[in-house]
C-alpha positions as CSV (number, residue, x, y, z in Angstrom):
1,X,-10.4,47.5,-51.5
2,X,-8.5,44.1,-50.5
3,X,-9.6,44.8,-46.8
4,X,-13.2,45.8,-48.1
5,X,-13.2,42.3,-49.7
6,X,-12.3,40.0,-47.2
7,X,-14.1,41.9,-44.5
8,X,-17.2,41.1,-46.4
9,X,-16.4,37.3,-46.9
10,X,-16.1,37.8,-42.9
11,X,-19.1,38.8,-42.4
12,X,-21.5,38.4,-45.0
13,X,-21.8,37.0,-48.1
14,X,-23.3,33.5,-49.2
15,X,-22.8,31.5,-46.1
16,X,-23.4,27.8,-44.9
17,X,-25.0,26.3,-41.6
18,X,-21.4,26.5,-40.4
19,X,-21.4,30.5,-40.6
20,X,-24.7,30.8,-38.2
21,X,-24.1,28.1,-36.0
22,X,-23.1,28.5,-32.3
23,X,-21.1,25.2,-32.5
24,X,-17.6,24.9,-32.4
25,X,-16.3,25.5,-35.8
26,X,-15.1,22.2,-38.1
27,X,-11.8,20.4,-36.9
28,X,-12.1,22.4,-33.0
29,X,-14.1,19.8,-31.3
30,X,-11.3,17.0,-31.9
31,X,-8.6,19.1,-31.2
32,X,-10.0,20.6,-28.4
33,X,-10.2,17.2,-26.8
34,X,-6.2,16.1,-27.9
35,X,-5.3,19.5,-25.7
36,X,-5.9,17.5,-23.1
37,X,-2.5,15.5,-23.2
38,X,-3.8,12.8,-21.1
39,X,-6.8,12.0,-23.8
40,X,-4.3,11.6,-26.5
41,X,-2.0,9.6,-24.7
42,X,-5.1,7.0,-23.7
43,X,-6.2,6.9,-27.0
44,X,-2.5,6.1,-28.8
45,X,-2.1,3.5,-26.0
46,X,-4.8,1.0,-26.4
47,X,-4.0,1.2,-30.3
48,X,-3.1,-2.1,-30.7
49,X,-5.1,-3.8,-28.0
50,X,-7.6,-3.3,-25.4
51,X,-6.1,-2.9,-21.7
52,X,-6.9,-2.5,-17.9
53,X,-6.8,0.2,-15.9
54,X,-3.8,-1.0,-14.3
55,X,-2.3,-2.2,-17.7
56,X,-3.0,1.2,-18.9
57,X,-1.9,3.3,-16.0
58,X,1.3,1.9,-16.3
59,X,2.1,2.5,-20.1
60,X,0.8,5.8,-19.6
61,X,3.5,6.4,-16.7
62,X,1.4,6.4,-13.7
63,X,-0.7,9.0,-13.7
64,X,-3.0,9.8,-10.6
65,X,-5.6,7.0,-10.7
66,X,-8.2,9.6,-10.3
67,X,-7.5,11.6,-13.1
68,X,-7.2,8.8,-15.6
69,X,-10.6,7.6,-14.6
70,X,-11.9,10.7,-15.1
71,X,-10.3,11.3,-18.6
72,X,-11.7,7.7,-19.4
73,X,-15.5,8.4,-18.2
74,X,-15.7,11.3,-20.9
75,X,-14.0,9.5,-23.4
76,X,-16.5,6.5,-22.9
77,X,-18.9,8.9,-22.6
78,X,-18.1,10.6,-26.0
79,X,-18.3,6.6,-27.9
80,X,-14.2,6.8,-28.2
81,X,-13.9,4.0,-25.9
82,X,-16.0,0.8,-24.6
83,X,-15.1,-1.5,-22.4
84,X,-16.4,-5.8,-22.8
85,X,-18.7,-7.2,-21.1
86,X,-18.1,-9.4,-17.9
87,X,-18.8,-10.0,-14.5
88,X,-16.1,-8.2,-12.8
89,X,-16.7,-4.6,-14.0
90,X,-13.2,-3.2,-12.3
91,X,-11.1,-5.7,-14.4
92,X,-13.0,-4.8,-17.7
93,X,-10.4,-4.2,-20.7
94,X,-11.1,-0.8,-22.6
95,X,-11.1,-0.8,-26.0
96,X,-11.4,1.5,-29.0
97,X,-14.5,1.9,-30.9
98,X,-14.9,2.7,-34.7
99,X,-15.4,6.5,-32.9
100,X,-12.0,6.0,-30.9
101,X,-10.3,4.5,-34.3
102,X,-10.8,8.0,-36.1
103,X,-10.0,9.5,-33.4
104,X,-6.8,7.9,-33.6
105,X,-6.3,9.2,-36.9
106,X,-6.1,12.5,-35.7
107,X,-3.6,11.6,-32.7
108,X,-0.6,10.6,-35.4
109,X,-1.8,13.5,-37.5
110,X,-1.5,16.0,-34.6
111,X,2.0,14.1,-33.9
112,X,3.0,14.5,-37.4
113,X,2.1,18.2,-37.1
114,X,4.0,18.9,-34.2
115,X,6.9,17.2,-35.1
116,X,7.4,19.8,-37.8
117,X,7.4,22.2,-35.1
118,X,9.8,25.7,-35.7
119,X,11.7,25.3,-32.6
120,X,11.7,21.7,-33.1
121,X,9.8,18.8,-32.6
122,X,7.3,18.7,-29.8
123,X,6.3,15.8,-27.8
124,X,2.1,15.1,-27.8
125,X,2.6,15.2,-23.7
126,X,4.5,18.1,-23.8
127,X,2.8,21.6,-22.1
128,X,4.3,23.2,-25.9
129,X,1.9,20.8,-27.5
130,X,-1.2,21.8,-25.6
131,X,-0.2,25.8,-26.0
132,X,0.5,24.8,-29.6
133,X,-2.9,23.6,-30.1
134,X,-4.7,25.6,-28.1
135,X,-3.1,28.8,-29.9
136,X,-4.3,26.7,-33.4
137,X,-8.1,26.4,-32.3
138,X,-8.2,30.0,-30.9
139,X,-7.1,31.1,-33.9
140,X,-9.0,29.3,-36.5
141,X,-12.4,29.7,-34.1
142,X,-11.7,33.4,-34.6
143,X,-11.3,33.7,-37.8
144,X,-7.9,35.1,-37.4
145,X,-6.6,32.7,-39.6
146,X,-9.0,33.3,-42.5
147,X,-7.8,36.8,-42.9
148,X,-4.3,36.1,-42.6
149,X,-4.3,33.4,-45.1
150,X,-5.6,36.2,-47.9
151,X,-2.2,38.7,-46.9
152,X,-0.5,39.9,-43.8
153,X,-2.2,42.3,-41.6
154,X,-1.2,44.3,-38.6
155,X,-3.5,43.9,-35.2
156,X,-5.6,47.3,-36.1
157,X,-6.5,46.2,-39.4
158,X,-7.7,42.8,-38.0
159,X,-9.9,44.4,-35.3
160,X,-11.5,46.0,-38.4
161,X,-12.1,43.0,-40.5
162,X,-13.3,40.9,-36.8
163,X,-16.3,42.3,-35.0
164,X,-17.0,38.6,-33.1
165,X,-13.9,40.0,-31.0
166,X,-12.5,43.1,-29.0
167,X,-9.3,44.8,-30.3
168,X,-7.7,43.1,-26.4
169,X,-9.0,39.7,-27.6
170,X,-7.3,39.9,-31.0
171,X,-3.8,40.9,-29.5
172,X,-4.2,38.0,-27.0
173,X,-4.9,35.8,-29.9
174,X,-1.9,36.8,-31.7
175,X,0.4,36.8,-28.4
176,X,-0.6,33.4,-28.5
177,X,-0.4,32.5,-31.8
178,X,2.8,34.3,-32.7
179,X,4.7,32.4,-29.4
180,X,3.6,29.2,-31.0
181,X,5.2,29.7,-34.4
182,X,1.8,29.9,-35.9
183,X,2.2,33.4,-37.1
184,X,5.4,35.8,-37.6
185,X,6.0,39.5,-38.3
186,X,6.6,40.1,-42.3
187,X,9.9,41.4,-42.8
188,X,8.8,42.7,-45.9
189,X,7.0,45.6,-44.3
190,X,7.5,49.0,-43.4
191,X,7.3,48.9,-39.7
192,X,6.2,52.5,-39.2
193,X,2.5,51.4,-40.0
194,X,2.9,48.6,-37.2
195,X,3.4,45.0,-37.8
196,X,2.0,43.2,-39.8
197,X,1.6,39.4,-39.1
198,X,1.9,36.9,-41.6
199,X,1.0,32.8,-41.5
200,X,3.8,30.7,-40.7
201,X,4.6,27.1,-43.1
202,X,3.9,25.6,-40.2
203,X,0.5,26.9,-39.5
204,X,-0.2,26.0,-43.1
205,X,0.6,22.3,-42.7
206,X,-1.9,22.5,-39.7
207,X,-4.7,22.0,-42.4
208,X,-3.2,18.3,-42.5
209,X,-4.7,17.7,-38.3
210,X,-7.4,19.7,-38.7
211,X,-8.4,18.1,-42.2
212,X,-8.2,14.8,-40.2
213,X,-9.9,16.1,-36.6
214,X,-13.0,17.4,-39.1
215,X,-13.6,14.0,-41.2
216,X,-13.6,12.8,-37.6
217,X,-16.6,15.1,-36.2
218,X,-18.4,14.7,-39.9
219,X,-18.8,10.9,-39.2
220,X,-19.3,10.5,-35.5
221,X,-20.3,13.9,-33.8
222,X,-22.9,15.5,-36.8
223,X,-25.4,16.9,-34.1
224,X,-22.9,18.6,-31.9
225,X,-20.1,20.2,-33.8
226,X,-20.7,22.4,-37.2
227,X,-20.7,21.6,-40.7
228,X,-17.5,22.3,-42.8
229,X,-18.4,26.1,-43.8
230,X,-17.1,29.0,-46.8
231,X,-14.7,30.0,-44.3
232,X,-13.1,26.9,-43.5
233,X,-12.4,25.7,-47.2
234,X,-11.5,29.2,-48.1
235,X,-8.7,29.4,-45.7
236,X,-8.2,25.5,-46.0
237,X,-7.2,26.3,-49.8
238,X,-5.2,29.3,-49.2
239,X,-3.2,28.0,-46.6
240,X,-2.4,24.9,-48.2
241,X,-2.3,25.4,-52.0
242,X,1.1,27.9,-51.9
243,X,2.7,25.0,-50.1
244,X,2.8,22.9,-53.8
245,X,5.9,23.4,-55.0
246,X,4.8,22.1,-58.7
247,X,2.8,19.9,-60.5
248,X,4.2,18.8,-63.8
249,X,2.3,19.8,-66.7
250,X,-0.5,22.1,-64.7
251,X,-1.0,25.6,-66.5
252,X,-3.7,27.8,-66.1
253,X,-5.4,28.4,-63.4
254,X,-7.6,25.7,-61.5
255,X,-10.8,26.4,-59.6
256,X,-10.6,24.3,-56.5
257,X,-14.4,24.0,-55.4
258,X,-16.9,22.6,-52.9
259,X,-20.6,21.9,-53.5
260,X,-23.4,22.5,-51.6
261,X,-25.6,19.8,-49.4
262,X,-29.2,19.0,-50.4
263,X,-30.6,21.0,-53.0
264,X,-27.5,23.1,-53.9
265,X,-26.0,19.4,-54.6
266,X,-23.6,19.8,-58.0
267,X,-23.2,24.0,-57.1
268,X,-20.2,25.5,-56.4
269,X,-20.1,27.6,-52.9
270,X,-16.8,28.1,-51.5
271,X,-13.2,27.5,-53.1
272,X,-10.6,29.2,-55.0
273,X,-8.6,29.8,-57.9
274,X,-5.3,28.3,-58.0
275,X,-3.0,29.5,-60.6
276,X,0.3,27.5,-62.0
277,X,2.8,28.7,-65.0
278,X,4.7,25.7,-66.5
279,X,4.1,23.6,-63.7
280,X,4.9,26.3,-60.8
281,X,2.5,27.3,-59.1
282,X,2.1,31.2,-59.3
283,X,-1.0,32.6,-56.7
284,X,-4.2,31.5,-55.2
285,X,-7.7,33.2,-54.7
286,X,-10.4,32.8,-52.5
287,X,-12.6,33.4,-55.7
288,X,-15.1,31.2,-57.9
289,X,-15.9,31.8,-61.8
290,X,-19.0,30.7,-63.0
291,X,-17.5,29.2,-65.9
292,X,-14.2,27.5,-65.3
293,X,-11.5,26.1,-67.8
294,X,-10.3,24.1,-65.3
295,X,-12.0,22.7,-62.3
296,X,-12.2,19.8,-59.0
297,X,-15.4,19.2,-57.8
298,X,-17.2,17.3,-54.3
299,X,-18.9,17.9,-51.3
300,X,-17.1,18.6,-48.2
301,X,-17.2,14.8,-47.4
302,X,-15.8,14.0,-50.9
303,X,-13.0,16.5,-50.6
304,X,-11.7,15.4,-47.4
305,X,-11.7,11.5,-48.5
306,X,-9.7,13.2,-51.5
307,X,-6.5,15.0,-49.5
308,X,-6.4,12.9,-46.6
309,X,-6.6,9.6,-48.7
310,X,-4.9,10.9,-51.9
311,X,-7.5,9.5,-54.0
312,X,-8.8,12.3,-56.6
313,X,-11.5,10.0,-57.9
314,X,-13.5,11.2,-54.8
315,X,-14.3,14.4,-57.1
316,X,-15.2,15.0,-60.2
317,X,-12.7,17.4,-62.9
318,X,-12.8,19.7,-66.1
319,X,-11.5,20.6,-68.3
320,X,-6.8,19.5,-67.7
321,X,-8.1,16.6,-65.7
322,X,-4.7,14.8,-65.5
323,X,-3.0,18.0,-63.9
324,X,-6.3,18.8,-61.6
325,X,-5.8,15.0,-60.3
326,X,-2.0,16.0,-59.5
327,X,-3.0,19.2,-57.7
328,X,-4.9,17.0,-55.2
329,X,-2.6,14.6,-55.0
330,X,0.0,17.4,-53.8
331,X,-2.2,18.6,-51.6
332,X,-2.2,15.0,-49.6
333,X,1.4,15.7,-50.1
334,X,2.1,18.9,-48.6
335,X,-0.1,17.9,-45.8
336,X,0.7,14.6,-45.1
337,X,4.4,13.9,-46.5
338,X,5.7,13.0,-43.1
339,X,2.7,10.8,-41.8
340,X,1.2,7.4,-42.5
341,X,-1.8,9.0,-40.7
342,X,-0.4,6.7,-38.1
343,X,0.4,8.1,-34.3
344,X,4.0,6.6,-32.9
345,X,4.4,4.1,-29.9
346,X,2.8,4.8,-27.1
347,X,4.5,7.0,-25.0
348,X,5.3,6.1,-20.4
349,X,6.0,9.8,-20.2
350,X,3.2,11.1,-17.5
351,X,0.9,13.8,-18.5
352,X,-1.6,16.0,-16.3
């Protein structure tokens, strides 16, 4: 019955543009492009001020001129970076734009991310880093990471939740995930039935990047990467919401929901139920009631302004507002607890 459900939330149901739409899915563009160490790299060192190509090749440790230029044609090509106006074009300083600012965003919270790494922290240039992230997009692209954020589930019952990929496809996934610390086996279960696979803390605190990386492609690539769909706030919720330890004075349970664009403005269409006894918090859903004791409200954009800049009056609340304000403010929290949002000193470590 469990497998039933979220099979059908996997494909079918109510959906947004997201679920149709051939783009990459929300938070995958950015990250895709920080899998490139190099990109990152530029990007955290002309943070405080716009540089040369020599200036920069040198901070950045030297890197074959070819391959920097390269990295910085697409990234000027993309809007992150500009360069002033002058008449000597090869001594030009580039620069960050508003684009390349966000963008920048993202960089510290991917470093944040995978400084909470389970083997230890991990270096932005590092080849773990790329695999890390890499492993993350394949699996949230997939929609691996939607079904494992309802319960664990072994590789057979997975190929019959995901049609959008071959049984191979799936066990390459997880390979990949699992050797990144995204995933690990549940201990809990018989292994005679295979192994089940079960999300990691760590791949719950990825929310915090991918959060970041998807307020990034909302404001400055709209035409060329999806919408944030059901899929994404569902497992954005799951994955996030068990990470609260507690929030004093929340009991009951608290419907966590995101409202339609255009004319379904001020209706509900993907969440979840998030339950807390005395202040603890007890289970989460991916479920929405049509009538709510408790309840945070806002678009997509509204929501991400919320948890990434810990301001609850983004949304709108029901019903215990005081203790629905907390609950987002934990969120930010649990997501964001060891970064300003900020990305550390440029690094003169080389990077391919």
């Amino acid at each position: 019955m469990i497998l039933s459900s979220i099979r059908g939330k996997l494909l079918g149901g109510t959906t947004s543009p997201a679920e149709s739409s051939p783009r990459p899915r929300a938070g995958t563009a950015v990250l895709s492009l920080l899998a490139a160490p190099l990109n990152g790299l530029v990007v955290r060192a002309l943070a405080d001020k716009p540089k040369r190509l020599a200036e920069l090749r040198a901070d950045l440790g030297g890197p074959a001129q070819s391959t920097l230029r390269g990295n910085l044609t697409k990234l000027m090509e993309l809007g992150i970076l500009s360069r002033g106006s002058g008449p000597r074009p090869s001594g030009l300083a580039y620069q960050l734009t508003e684009f390349g600012r966000d963008v920048l965003l993202a960089v510290g919270a991917v470093e944040a991310w995978l400084r909470m790494a389970p083997q230890g922290p991990v270096a932005l240039e590092s080849s773990a880093a790329k695999i890390a992230i890499k492993a993350l997009i394949g699996g949230w692209a997939s929609t691996v990471v939607r079904a494992l954020a309802a319960r664990p589930l072994t590789l057979t019952e997975l190929d019959k939740l995901i049609d959008s990929h071959t049984y191979p496809a799936l066990e390459r996934r997880l390979s990949a995930m699992r050797m990144a610390g995204l995933i690990e086996v549940d201990p809990s279960v018989d292994g005679s039935i295979g192994r089940r696979y079960t999300v990691s803390e760590w791949l719950r605190r990825a929310i915090g990047p991918l959060s970041v990386a998807a307020r990034c492609e909302r404001r400055h690539m709209p035409s060329t990467t999806a919408p944030i769909g059901r899929l994404d706030v569902e497992s954005a919720f799951l994955l996030v919401v068990p990470l609260i330890s507690s929030v004093s004075g929340a009991d009951g349970t608290f419907q966590l929901a995101v409202e339609g664009g255009r004319a379904d403005t001020g209706r509900p269409w993907a969440g979840a139920q998030a339950t807390f006894e005395s202040g603890s918090f007890s289970s989460c859903v991916a479920r929405l009631e049509p009538r709510p004791e408790n309840w945070a409200l806002g678009l997509p954009s509204a929501w991400l302004e919320a948890v990434i800049g810990r301001d609850p009056e983004a949304l709108r609340f029901g019903g215990d507002v005081d203790s629905g304000r907390e609950i987002v403010r934990a969120i930010h929290d649990a997501l964001f607890a060891e970064s300003s949002l900020q990305p550390q000193s440029a690094s003169r470590a080389a990077a391919g």
